[in-house]
N, C-alpha and C positions, 0 to 999 in steps of 0.2 A: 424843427427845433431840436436841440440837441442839449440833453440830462443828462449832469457828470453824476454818477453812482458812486458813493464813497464804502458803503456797506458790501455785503454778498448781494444783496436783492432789495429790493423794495415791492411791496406789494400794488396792486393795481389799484385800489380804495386810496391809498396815501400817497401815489404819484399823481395823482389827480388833483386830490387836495393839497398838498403842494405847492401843484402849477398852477393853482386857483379855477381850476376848471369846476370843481365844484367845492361849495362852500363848507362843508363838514361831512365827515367821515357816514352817517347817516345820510344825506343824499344819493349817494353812491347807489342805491338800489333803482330810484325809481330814475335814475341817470341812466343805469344800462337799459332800464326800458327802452327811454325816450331814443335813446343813439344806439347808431351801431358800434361798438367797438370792436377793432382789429386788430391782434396780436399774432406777430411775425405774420401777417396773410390771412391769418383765421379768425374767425367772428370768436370771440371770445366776451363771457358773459358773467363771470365769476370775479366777485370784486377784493377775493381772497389772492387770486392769479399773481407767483412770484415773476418778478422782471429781472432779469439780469442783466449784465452789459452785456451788447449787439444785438440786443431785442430790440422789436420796434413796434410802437402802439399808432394806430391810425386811426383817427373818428375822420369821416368823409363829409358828414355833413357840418360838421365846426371846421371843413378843411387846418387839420390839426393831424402833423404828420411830428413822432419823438420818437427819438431815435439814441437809446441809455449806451454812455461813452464813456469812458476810465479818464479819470483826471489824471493829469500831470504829477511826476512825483512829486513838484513845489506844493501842489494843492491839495496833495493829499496827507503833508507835513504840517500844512499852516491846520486842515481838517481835523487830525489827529491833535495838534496842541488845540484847538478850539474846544473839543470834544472832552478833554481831559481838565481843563476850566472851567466848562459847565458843569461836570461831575464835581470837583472840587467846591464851587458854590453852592451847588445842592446840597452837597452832605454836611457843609456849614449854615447854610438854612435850616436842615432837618436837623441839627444839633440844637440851635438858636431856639427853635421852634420845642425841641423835649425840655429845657430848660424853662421856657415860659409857662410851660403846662404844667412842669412841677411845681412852679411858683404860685400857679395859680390854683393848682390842688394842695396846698398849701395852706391860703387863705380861706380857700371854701370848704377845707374839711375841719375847722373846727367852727363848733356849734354856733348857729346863729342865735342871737339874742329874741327873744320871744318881742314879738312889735305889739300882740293887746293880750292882754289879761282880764280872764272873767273871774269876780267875783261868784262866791256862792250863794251868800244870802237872797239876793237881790236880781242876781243875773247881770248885772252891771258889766260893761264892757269899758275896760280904761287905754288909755296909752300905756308902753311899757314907761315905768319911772325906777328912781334910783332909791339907792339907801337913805337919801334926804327926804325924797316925796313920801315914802315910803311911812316916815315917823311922822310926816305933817298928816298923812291919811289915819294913823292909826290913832291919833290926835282930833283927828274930825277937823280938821282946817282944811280948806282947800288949796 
């Protein structure tokens, strides 16, 4: 199989994950247990290991032979506009997103209203009420 590389390198942990060979970045260890993997020929076992293009990674028992290939200038123009649109959304998400926190630091930094009030005489624990309740209580009305 043949991986077009659009960066300098990709690491051997994330060309894995990837290709769906293993399911999370975390696997990756107890995956080189399990297998052997072979970089350019050699048993390579470090899941940090940069790949470049004309490297070739082999696992022999998942008969699983990649081989990292330079894309096409087309593919690495449509790469490049791809790559420059999801920067673009991100950093409008991550604005959208400072904006909601402000908003919402906002409403949460000013003081909450007290929900039960104890009396002292008595120990009496009430709901919070308003300036109405307030005079019917001092009233003795309920």
């Amino acid at each position: 199989m043949e991986y077009k590389l659009f960066e300098e390198f990709i690491t051997l942990q994330a060309l894995l994950k990837e290709l769906g060979i293993i399911q999370s970045g975390g696997a990756i260890k107890s995956f080189l247990m399990e297998h052997q993997v072979y970089f350019n020929g050699e048993l390579e076992n470090r899941r940090g290991k940069k790949i470049r293009i004309g490297d070739t990674i082999d696992i022999p028992d998942l008969k699983i032979d990649i081989t990292l290939t330079q894309p096409s200038l087309k593919e690495q123009e449509e790469y490049q506009a791809d790559k420059i649109e999801k920067e673009r959304i991100a950093k409008l998400v991550k604005e959208m997103n400072k904006g909601v926190k402000k908003d919402k630091q906002k409403t949460t930094s000013s003081p909450k209203p007290n929900k039960l009030h104890v009396f002292q005489e008595d120990n009496h624990v009430a709901p919070a009420f308003n300036n109405k309740n307030l005079s019917k209580l001092q009233r003795g009305k309920n």
